[in-house]
Biopython code that builds the backbone (N, CA, C, O; Angstrom):
import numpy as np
from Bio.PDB.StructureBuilder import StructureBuilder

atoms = [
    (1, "UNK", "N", (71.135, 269.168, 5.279)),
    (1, "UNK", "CA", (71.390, 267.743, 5.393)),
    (1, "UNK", "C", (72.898, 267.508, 5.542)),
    (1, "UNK", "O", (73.683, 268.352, 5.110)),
    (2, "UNK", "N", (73.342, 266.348, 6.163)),
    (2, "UNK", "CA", (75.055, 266.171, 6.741)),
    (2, "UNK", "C", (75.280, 265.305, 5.911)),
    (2, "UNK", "O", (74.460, 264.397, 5.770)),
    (3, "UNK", "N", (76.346, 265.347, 5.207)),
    (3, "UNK", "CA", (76.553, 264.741, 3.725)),
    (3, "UNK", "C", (77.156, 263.111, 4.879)),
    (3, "UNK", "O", (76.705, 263.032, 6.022)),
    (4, "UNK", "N", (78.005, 262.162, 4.423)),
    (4, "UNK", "CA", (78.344, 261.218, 4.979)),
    (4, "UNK", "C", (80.034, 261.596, 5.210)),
    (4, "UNK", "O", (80.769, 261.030, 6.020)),
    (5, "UNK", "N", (80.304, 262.363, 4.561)),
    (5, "UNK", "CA", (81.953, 262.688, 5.509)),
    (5, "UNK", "C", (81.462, 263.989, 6.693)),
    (5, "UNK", "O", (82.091, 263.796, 7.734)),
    (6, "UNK", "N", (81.005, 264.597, 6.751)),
    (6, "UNK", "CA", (80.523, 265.319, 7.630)),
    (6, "UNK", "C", (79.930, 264.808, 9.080)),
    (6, "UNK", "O", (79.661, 265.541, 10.031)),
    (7, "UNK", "N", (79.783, 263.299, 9.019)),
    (7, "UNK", "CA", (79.654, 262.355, 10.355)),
    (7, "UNK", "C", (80.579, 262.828, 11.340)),
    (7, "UNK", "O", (81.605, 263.386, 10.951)),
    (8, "UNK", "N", (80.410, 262.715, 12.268)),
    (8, "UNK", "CA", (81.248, 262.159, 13.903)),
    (8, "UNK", "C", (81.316, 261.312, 14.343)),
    (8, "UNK", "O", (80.302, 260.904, 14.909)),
    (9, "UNK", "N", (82.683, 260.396, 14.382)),
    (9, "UNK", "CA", (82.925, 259.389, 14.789)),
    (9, "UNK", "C", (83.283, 259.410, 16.186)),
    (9, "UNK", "O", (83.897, 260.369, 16.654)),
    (10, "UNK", "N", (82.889, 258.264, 16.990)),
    (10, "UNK", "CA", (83.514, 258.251, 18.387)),
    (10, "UNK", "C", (84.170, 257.080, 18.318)),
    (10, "UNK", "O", (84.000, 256.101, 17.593)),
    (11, "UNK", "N", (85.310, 257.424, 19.578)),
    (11, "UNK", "CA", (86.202, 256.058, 20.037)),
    (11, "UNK", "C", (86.214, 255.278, 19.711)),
    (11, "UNK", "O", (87.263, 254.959, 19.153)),
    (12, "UNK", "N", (85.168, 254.338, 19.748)),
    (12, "UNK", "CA", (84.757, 253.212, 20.024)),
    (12, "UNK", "C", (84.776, 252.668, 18.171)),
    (12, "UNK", "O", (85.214, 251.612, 17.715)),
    (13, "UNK", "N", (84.088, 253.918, 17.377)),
    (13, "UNK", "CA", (84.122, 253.642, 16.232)),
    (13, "UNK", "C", (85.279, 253.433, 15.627)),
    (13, "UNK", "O", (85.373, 252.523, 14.804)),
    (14, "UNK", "N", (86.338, 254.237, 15.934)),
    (14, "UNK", "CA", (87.675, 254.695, 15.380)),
    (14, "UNK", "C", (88.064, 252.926, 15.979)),
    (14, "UNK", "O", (88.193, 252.109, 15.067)),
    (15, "UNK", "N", (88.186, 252.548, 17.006)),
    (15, "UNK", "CA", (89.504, 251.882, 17.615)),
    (15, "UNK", "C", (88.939, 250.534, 16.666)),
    (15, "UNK", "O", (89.742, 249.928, 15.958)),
    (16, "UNK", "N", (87.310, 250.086, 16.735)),
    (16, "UNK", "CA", (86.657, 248.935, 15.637)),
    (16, "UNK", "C", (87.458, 249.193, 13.876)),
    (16, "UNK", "O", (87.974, 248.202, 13.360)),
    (17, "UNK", "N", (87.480, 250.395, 13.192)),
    (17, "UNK", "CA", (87.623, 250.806, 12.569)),
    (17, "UNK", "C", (89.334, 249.978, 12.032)),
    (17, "UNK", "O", (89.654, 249.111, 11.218)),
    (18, "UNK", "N", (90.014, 250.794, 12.964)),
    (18, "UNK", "CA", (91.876, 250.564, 13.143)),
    (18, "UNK", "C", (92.307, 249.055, 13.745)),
    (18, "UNK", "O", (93.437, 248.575, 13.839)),
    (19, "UNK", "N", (91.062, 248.500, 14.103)),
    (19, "UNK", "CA", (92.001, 247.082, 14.928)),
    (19, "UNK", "C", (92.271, 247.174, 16.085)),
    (19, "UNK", "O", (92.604, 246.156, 16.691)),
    (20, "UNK", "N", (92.199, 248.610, 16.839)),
    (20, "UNK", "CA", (93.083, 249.039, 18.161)),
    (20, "UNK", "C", (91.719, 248.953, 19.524)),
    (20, "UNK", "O", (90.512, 248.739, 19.403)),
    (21, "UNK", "N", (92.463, 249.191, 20.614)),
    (21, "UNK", "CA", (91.819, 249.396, 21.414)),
    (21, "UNK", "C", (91.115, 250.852, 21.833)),
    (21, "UNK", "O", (91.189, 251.890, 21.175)),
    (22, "UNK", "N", (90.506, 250.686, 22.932)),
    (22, "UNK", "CA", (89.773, 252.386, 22.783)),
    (22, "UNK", "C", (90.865, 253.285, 23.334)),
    (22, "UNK", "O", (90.877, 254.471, 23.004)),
    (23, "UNK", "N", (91.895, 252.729, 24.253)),
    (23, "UNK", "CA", (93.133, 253.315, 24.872)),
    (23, "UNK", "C", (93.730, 253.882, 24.035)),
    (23, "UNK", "O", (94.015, 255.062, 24.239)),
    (24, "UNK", "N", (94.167, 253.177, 22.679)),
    (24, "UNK", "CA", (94.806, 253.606, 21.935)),
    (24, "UNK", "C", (94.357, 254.843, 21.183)),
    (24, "UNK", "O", (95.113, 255.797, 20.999)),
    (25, "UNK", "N", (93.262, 254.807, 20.807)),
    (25, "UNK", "CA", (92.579, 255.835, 19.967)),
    (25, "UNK", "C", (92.343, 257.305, 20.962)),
    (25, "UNK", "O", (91.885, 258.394, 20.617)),
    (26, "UNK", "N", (92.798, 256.894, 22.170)),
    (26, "UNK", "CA", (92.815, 258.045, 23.006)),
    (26, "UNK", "C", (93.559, 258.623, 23.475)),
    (26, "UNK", "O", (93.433, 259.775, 23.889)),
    (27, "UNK", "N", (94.828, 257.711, 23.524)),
    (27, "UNK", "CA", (96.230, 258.251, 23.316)),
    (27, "UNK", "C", (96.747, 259.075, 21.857)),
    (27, "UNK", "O", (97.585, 259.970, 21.755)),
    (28, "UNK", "N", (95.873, 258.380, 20.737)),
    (28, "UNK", "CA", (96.173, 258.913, 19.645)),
    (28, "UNK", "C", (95.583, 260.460, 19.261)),
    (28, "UNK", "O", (95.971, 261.368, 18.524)),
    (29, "UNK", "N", (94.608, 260.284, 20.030)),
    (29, "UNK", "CA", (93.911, 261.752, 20.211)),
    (29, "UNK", "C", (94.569, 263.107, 21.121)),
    (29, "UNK", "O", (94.546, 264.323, 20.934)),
    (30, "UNK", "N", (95.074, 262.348, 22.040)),
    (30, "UNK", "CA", (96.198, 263.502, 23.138)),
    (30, "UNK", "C", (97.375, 263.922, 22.853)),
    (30, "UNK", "O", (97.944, 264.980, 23.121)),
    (31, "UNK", "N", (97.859, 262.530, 21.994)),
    (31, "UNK", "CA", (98.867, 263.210, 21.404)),
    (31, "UNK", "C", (98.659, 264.131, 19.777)),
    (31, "UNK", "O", (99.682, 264.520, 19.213)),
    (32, "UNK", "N", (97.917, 264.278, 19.437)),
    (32, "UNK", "CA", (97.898, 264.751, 18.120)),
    (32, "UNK", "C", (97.981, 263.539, 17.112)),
    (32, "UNK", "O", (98.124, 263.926, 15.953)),
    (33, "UNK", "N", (97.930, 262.259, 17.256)),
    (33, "UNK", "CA", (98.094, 262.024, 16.216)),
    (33, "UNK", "C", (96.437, 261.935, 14.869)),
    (33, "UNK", "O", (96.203, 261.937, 13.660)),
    (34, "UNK", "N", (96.096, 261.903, 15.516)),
    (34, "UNK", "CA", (94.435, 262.249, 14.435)),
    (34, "UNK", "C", (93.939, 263.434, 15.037)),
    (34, "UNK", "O", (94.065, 263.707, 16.231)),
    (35, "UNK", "N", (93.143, 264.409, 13.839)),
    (35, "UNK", "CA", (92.638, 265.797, 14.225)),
    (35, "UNK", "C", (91.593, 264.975, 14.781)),
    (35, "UNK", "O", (90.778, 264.340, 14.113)),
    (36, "UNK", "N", (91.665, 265.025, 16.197)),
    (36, "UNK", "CA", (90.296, 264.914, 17.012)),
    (36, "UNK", "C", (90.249, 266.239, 18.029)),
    (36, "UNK", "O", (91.032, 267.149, 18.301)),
    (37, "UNK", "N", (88.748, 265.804, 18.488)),
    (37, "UNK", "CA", (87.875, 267.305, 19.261)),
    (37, "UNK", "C", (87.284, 266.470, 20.460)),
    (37, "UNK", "O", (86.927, 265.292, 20.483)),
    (38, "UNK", "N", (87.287, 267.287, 21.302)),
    (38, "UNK", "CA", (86.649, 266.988, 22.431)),
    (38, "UNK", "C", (84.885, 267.568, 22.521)),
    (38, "UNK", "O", (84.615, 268.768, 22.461)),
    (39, "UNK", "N", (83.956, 266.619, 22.653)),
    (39, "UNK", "CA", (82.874, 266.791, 23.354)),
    (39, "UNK", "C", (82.323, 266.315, 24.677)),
    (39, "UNK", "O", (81.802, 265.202, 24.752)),
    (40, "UNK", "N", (82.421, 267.147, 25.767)),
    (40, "UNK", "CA", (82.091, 267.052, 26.951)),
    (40, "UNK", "C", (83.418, 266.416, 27.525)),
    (40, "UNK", "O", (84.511, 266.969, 27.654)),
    (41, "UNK", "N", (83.096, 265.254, 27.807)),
    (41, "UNK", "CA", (84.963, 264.172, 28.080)),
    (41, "UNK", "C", (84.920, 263.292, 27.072)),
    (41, "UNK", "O", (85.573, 262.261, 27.238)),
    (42, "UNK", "N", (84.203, 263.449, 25.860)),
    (42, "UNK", "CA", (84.428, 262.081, 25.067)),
    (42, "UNK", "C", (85.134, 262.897, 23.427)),
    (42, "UNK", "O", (84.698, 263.897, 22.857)),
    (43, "UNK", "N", (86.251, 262.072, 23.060)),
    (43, "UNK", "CA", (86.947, 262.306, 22.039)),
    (43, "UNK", "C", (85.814, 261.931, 20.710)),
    (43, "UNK", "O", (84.966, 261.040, 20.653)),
    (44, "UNK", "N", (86.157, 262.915, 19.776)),
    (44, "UNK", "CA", (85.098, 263.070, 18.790)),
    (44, "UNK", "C", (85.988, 263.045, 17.210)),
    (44, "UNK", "O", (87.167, 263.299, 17.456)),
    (45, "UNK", "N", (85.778, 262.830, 15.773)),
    (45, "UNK", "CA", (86.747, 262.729, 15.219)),
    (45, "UNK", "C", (85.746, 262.877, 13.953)),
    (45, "UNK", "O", (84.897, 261.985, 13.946)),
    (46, "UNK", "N", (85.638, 263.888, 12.775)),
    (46, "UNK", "CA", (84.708, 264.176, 11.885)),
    (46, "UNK", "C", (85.822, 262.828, 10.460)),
    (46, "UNK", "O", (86.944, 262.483, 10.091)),
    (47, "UNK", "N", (84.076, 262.594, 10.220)),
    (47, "UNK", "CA", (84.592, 261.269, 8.769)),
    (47, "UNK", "C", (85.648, 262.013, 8.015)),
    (47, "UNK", "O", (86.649, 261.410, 7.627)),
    (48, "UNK", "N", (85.491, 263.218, 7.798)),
    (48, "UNK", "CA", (86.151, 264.042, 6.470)),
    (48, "UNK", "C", (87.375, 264.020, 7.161)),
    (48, "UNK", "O", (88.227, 264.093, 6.275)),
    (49, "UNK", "N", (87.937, 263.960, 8.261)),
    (49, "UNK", "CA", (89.373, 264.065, 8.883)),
    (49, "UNK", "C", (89.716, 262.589, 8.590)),
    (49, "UNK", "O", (90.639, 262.231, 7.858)),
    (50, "UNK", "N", (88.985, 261.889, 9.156)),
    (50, "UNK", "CA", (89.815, 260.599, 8.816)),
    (50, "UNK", "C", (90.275, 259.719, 7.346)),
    (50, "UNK", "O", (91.337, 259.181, 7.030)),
    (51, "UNK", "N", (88.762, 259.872, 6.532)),
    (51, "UNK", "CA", (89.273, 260.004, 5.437)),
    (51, "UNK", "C", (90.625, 260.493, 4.236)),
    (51, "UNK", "O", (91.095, 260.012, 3.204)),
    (52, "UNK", "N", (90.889, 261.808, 5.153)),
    (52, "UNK", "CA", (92.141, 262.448, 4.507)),
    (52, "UNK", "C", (93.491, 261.764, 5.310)),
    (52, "UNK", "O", (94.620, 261.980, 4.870)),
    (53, "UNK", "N", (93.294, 261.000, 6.410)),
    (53, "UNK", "CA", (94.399, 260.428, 6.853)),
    (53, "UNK", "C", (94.728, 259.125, 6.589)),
    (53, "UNK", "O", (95.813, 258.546, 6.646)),
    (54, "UNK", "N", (93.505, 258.706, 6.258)),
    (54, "UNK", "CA", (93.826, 257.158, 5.114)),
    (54, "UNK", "C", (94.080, 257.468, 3.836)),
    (54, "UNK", "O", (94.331, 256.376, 3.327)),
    (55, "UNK", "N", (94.192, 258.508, 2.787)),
    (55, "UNK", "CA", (94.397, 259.190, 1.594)),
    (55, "UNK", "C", (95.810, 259.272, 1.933)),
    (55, "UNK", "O", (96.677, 258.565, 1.419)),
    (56, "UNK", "N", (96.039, 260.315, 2.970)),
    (56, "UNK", "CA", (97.198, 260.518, 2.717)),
    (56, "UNK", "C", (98.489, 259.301, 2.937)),
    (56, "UNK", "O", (99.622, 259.293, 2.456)),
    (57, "UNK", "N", (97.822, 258.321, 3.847)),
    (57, "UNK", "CA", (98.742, 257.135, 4.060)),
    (57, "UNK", "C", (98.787, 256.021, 2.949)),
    (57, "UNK", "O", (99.465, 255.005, 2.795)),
    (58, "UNK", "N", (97.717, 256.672, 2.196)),
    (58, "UNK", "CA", (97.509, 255.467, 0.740)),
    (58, "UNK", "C", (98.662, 256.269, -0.450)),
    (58, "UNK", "O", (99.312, 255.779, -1.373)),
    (59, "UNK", "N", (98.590, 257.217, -0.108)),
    (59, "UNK", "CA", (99.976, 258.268, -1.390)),
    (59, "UNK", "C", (100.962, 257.855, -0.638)),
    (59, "UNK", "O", (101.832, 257.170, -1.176)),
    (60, "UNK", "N", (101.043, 258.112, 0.514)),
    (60, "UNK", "CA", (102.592, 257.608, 1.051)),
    (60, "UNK", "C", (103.099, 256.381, 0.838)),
    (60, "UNK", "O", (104.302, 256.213, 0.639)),
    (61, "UNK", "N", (102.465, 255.674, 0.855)),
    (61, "UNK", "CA", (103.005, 253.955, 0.399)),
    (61, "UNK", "C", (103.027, 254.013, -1.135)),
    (61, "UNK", "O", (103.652, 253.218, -1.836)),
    (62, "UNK", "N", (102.491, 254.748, -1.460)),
    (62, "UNK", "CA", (102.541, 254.291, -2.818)),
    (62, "UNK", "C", (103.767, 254.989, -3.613)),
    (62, "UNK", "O", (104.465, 254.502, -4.502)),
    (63, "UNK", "N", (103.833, 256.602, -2.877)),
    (63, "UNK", "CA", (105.179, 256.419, -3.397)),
    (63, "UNK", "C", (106.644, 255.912, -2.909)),
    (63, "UNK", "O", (107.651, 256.097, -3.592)),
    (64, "UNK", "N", (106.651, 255.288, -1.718)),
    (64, "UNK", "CA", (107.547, 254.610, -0.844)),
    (64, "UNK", "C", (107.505, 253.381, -1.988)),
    (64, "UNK", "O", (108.661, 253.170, -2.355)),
    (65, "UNK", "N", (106.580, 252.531, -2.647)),
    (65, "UNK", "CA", (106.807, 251.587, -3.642)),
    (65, "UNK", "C", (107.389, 251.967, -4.714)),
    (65, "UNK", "O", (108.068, 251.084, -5.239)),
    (66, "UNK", "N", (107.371, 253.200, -5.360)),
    (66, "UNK", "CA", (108.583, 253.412, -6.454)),
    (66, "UNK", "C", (109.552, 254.538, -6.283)),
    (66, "UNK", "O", (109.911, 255.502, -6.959)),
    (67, "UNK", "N", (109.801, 254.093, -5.250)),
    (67, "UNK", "CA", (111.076, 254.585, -4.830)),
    (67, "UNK", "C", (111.746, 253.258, -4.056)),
    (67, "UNK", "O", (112.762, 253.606, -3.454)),
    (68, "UNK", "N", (111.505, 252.084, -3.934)),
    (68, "UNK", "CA", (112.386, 251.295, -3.615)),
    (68, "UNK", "C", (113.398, 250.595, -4.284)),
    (68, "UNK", "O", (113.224, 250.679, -5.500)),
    (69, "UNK", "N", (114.200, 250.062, -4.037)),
    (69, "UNK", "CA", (114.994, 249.711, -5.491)),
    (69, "UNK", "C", (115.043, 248.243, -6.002)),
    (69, "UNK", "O", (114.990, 247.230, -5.304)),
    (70, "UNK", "N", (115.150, 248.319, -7.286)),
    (70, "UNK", "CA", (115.129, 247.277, -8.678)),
    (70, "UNK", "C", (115.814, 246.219, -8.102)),
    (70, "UNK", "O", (115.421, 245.115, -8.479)),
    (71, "UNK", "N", (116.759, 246.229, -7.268)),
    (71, "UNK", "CA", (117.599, 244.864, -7.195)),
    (71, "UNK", "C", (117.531, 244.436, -5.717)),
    (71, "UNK", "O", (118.094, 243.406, -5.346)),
]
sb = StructureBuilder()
sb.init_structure("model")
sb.init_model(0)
sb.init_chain("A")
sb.init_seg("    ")
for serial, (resi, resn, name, xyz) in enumerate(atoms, 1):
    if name == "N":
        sb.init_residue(resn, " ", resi, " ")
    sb.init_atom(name, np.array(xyz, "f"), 0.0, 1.0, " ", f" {name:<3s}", serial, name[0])
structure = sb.get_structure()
């Protein structure tokens, strides 16, 4: 059985997902910026990847908030 991070997201899901367009999510894919995979010609992107890239952007702000300064 495929647990629910073990999904495949497509484009279309990602760009609904982010606010963005499908262009974008496909530029974001060519360039590296999300671990995505190619199936056939369509960009593919597993839940468990994206998940760890909203994690890791949720630690980054958070410590960018105490590290700003008091005054």
């Amino acid at each position: 059985m495929i647990g629910k991070d073990d999904r495949i997201l497509g484009v279309e899901q990602l760009a609904k997902f982010f606010g963005v367009t499908d262009q974008t999510i496909w530029r974001w894919c060519k360039a590296g910026k999300i671990p995505a995979f190619k199936i056939g010609a369509q960009w593919k992107i597993r839940q468990s990847d994206l998940n760890k890239i909203i994690n890791q952007k949720l630690t980054k702000r958070e410590q960018d908030k105490h590290l700003q300064p008091l005054f």
